[in-house]
KOLSEZA-866174 format. One record per atom (N, C-alpha, C): residue number from 0; residue in three letters; atom name; x, y, z. Coordinates in nm, 2 decimals. Each point is the difference from the previous one (the first is absolute). Last residue first. Layout:
BEGIN
- nr  rest  atom  u  v  w
- NUM  ALA  CA  X  Y  Z .
...
END
This chain:
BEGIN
- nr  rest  atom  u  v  w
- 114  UNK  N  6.57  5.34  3.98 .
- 114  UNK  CA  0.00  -0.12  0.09 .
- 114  UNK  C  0.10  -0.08  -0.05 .
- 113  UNK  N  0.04  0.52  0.02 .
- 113  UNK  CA  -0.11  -0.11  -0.12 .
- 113  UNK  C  0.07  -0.08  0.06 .
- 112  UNK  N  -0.02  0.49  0.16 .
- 112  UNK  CA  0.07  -0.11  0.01 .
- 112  UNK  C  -0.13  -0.09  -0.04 .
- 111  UNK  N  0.15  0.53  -0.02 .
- 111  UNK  CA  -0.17  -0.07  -0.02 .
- 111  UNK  C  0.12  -0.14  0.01 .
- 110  UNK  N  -0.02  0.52  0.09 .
- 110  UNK  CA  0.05  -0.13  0.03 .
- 110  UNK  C  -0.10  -0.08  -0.04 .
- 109  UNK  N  0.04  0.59  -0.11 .
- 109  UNK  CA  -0.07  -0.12  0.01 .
- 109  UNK  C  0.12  -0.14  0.08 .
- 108  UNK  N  -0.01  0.57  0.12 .
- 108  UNK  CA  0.04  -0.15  -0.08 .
- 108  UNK  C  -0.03  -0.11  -0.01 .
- 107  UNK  N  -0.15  0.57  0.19 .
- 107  UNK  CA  0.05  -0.15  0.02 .
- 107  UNK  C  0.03  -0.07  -0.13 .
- 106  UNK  N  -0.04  0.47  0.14 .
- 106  UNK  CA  -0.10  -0.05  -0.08 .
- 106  UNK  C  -0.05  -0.18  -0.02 .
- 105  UNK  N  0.16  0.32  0.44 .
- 105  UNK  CA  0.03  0.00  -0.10 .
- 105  UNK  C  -0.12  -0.10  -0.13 .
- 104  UNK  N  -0.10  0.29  0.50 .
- 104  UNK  CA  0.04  -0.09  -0.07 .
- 104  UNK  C  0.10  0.01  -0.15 .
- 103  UNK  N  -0.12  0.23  0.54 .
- 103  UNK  CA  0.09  0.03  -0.14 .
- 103  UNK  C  -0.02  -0.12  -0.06 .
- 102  UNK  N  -0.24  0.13  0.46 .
- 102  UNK  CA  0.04  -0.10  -0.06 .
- 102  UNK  C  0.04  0.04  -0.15 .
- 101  UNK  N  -0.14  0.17  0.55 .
- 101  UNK  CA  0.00  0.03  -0.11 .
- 101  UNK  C  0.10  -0.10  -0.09 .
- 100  UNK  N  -0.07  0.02  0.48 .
- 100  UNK  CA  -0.13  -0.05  -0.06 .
- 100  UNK  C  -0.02  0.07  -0.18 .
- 99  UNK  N  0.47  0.03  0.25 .
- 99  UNK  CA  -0.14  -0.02  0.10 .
- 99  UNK  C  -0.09  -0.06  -0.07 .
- 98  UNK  N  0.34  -0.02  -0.34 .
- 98  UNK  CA  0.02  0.12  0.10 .
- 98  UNK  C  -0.14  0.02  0.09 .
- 97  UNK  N  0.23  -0.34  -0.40 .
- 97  UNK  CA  -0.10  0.01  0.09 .
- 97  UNK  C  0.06  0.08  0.06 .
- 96  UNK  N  0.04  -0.21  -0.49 .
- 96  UNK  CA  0.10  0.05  0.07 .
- 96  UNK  C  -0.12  0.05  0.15 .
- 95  UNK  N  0.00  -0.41  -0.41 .
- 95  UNK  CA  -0.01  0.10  0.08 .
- 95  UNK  C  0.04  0.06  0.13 .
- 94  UNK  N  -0.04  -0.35  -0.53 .
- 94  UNK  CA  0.09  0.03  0.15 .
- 94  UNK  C  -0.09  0.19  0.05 .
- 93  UNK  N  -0.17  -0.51  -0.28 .
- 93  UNK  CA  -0.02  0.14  0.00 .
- 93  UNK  C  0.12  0.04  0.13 .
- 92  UNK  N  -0.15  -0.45  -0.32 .
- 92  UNK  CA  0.06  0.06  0.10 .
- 92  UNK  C  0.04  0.15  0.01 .
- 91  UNK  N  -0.38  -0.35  -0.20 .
- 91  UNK  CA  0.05  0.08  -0.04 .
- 91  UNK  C  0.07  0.04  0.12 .
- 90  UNK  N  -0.04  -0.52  -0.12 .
- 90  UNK  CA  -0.05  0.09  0.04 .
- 90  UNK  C  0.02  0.17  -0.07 .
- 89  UNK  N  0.07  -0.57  0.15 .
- 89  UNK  CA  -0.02  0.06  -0.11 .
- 89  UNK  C  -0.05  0.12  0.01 .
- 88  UNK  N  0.14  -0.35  0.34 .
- 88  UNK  CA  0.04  0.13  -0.05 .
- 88  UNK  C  0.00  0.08  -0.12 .
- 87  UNK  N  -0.17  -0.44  0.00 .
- 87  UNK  CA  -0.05  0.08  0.08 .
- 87  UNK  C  0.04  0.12  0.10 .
- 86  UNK  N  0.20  -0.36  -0.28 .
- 86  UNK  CA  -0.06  0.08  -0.08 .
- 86  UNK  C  -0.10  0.10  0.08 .
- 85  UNK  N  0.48  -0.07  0.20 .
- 85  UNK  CA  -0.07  -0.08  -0.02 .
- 85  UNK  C  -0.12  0.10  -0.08 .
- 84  UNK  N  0.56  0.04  0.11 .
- 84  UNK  CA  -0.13  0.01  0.00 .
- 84  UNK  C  -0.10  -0.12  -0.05 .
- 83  UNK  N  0.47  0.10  0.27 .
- 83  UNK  CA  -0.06  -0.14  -0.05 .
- 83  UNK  C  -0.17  0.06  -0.03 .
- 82  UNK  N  0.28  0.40  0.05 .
- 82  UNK  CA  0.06  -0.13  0.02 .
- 82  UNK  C  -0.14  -0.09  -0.03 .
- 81  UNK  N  0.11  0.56  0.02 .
- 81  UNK  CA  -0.10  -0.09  0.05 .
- 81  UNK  C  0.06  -0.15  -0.13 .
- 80  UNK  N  0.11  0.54  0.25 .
- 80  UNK  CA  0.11  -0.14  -0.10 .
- 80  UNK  C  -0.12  -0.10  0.04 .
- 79  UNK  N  -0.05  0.56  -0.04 .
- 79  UNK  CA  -0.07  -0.13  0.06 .
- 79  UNK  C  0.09  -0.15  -0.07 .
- 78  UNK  N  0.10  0.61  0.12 .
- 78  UNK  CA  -0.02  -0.13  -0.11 .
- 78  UNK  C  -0.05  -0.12  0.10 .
- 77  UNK  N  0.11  0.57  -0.06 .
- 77  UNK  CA  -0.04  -0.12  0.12 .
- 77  UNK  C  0.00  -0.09  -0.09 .
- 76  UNK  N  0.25  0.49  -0.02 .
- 76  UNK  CA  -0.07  -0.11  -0.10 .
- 76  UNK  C  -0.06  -0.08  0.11 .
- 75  UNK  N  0.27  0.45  0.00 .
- 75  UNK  CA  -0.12  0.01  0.01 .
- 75  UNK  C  -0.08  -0.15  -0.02 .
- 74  UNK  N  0.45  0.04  0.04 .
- 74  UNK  CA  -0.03  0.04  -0.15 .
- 74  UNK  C  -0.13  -0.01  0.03 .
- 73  UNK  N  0.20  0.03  0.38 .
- 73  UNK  CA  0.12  0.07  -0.07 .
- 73  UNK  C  -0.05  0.00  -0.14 .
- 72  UNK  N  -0.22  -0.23  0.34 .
- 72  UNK  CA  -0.03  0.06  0.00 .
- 72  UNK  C  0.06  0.11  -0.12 .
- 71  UNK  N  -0.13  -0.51  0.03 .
- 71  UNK  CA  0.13  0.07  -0.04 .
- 71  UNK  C  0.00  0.18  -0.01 .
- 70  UNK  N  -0.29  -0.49  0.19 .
- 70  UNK  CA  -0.04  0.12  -0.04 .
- 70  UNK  C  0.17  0.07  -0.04 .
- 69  UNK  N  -0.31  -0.51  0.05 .
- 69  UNK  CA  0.08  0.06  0.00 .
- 69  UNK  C  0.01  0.09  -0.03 .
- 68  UNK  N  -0.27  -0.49  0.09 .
- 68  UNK  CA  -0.02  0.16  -0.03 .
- 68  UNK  C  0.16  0.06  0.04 .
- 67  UNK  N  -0.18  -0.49  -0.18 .
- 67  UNK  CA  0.06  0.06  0.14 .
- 67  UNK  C  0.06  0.15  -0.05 .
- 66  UNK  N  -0.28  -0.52  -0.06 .
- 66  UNK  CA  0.00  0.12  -0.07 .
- 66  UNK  C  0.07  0.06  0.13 .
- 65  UNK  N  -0.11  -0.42  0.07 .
- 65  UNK  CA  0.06  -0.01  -0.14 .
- 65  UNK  C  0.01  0.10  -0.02 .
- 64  UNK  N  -0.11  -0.07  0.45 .
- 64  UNK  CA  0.14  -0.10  -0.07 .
- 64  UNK  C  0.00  -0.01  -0.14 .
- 63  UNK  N  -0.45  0.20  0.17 .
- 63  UNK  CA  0.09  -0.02  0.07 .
- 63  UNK  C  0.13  -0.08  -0.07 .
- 62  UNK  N  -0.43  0.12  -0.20 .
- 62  UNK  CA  0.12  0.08  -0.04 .
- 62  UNK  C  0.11  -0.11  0.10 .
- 61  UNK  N  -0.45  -0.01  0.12 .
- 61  UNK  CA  -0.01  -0.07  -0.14 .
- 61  UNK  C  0.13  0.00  0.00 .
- 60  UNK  N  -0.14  0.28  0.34 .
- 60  UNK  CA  0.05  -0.19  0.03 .
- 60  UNK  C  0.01  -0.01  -0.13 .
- 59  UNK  N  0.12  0.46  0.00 .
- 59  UNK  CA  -0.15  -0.06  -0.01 .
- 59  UNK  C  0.04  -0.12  0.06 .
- 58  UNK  N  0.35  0.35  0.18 .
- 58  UNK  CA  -0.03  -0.08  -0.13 .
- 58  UNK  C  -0.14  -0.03  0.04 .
- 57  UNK  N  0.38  0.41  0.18 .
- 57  UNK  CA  -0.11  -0.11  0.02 .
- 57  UNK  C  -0.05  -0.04  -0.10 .
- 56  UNK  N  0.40  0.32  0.26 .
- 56  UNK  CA  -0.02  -0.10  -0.12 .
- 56  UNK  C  -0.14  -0.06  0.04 .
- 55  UNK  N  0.38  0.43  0.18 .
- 55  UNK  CA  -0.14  -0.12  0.04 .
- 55  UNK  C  -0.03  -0.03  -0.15 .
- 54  UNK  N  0.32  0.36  -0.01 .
- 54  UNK  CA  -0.02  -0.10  -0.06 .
- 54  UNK  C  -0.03  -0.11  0.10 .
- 53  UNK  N  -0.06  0.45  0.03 .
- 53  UNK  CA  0.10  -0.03  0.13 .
- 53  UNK  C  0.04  -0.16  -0.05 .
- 52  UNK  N  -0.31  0.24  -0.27 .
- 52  UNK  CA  0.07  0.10  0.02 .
- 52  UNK  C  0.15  -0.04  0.03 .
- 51  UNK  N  -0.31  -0.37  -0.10 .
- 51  UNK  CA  -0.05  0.12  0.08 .
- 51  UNK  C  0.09  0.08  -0.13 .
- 50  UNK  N  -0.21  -0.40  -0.21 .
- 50  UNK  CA  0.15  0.04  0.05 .
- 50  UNK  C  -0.05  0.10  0.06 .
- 49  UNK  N  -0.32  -0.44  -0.23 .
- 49  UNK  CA  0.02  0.14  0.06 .
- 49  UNK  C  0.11  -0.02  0.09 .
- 48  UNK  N  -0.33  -0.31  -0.37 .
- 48  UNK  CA  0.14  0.03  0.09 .
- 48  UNK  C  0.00  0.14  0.02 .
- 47  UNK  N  -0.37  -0.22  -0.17 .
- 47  UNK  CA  0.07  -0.10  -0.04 .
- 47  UNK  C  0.11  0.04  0.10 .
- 46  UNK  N  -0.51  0.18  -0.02 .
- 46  UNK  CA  0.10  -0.01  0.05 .
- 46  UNK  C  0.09  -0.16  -0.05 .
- 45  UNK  N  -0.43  0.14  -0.28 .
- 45  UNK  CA  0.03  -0.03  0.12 .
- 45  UNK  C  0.16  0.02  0.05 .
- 44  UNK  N  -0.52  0.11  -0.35 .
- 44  UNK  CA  0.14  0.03  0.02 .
- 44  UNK  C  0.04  -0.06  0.15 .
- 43  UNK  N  -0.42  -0.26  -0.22 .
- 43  UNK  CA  -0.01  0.17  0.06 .
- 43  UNK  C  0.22  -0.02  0.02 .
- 42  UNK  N  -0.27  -0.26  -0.45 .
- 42  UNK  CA  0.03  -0.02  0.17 .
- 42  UNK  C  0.05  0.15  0.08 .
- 41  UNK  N  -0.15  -0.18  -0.41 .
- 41  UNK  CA  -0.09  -0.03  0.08 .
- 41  UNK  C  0.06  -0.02  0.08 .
- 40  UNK  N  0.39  -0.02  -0.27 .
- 40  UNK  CA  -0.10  0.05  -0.06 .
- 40  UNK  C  -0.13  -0.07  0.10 .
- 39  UNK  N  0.45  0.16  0.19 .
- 39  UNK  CA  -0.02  -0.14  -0.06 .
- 39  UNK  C  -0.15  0.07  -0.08 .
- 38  UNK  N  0.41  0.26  0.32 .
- 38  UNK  CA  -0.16  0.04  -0.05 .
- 38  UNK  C  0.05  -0.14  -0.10 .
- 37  UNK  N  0.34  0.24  0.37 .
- 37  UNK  CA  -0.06  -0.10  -0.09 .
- 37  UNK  C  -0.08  -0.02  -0.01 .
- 36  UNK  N  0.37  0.33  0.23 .
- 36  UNK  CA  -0.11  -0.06  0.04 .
- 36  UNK  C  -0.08  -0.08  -0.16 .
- 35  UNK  N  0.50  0.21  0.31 .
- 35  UNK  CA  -0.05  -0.07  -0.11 .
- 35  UNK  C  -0.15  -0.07  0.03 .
- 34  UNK  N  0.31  0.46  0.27 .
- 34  UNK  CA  -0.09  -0.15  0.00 .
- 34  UNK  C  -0.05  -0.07  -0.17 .
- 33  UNK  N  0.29  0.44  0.36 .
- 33  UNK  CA  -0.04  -0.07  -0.12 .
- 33  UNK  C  -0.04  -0.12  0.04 .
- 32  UNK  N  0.03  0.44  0.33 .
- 32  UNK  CA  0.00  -0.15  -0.01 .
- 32  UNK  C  -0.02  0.01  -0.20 .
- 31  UNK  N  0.00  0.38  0.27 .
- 31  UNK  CA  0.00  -0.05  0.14 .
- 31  UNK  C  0.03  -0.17  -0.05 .
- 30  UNK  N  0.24  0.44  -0.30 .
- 30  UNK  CA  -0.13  -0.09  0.03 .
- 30  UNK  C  0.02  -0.09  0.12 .
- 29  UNK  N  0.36  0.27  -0.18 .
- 29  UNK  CA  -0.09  0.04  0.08 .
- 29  UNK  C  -0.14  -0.03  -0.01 .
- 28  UNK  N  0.36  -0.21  -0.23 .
- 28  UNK  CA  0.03  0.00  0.17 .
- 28  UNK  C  -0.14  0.09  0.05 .
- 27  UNK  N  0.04  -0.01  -0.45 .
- 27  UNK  CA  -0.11  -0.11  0.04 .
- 27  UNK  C  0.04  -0.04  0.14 .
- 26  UNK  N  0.10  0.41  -0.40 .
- 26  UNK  CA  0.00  -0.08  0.14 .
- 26  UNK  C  -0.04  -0.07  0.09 .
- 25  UNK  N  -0.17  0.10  -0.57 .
- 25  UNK  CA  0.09  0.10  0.15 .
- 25  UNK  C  0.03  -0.09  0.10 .
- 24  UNK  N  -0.15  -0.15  -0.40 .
- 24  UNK  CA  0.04  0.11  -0.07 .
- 24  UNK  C  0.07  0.07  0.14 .
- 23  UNK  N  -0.03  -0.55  -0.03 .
- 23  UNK  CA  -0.09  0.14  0.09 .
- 23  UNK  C  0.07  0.09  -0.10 .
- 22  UNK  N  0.02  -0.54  -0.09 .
- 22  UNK  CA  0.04  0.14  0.03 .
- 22  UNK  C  -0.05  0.11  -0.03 .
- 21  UNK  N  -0.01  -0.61  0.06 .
- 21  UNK  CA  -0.11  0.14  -0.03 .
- 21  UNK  C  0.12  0.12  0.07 .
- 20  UNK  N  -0.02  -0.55  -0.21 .
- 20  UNK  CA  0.08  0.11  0.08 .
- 20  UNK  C  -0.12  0.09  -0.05 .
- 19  UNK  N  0.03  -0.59  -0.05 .
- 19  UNK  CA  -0.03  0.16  -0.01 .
- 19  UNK  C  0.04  0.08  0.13 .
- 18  UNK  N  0.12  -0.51  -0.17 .
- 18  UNK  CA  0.05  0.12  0.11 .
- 18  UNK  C  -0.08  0.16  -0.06 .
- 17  UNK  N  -0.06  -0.58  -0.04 .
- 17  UNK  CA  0.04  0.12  -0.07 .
- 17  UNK  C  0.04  0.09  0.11 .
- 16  UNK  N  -0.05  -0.60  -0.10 .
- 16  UNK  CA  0.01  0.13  0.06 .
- 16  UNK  C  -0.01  0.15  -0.08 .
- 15  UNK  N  -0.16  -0.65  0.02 .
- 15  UNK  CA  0.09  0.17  -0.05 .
- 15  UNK  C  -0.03  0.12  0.07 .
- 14  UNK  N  -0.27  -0.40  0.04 .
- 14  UNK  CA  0.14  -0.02  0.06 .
- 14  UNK  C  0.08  0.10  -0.05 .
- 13  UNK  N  -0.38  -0.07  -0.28 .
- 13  UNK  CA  -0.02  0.01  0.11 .
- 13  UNK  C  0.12  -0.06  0.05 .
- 12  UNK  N  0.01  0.29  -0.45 .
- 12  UNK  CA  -0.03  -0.14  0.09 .
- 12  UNK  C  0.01  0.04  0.09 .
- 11  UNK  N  -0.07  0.44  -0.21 .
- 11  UNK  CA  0.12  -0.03  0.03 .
- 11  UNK  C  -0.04  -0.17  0.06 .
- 10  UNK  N  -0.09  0.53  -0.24 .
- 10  UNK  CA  -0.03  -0.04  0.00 .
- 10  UNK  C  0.08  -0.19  0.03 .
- 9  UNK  N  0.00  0.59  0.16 .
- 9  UNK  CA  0.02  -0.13  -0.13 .
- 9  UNK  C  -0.05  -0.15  0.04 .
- 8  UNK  N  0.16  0.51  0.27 .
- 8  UNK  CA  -0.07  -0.08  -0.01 .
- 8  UNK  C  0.00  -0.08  -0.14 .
- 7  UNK  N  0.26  0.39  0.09 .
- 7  UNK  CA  0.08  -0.11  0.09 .
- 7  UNK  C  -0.09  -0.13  0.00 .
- 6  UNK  N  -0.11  0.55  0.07 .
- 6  UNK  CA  0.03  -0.05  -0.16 .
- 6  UNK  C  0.06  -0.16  0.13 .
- 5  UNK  N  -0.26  0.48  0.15 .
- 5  UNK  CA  0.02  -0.12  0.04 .
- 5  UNK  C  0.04  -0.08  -0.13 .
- 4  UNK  N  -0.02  0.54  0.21 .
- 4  UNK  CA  0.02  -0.07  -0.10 .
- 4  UNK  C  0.03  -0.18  0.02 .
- 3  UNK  N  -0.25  0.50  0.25 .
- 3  UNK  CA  0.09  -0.08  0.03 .
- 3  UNK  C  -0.04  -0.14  -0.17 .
- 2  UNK  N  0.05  0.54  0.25 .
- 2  UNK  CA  -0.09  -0.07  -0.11 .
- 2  UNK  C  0.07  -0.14  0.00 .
- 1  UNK  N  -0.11  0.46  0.36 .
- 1  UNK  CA  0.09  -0.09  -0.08 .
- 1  UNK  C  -0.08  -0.11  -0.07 .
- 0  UNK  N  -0.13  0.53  0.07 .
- 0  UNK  CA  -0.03  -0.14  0.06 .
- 0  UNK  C  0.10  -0.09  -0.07 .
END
């Protein structure tokens, strides 16, 4: 099973940025989709960004125009460039890999943005 590695997260003011990355031990073209998803504390995990295959794109509204997903198949990697954060992107960002109704997590990376 592929294993997937997420580093890139830290700690960062509000209006700043980071760029975490996540890379796959195996081939992440033959996945139906990656996706960056986000867990806050008391709170249920949620869609932040998703890349097909056929790279279709889709964002949370929260996300829209600040964060913008990207996939480099050649180094297995996806990454999240997320821009003017705020402290309510504070979160655990987890990448995963999706094949039909089956879902590869990684271990994810903290963010945490201070006001």
């Amino acid at each position: 099973q592929v294993q997937l590695v997420e580093s890139g997260g830290g700690l960062v003011q509000a209006g700043g940025s980071l760029r975490p990355s996540c890379t796959a031990s195996g081939n992440i073209f033959s996945f139906d989709a990656m996706g960056w998803y986000r867990q806050a504390p008391g709170k249920q995990r949620e869609l932040v960004a998703v890349v097909t295959r056929g790279y279709s794109i889709n964002y949370a509204d929260s996300v829209k125009g600040r964060f913008t997903i990207s996939r480099d198949n050649a180094k297995n990697t996806v990454y999240l460039q997320m821009n003017s954060l705020k402290p309510e992107d504070t979160a655990v960002y987890y990448c995963a890999a999706e094949r039909g109704s089956s879902r590869v997590w990684g271990q994810g990376t903290q963010v945490t943005v201070s006001s």
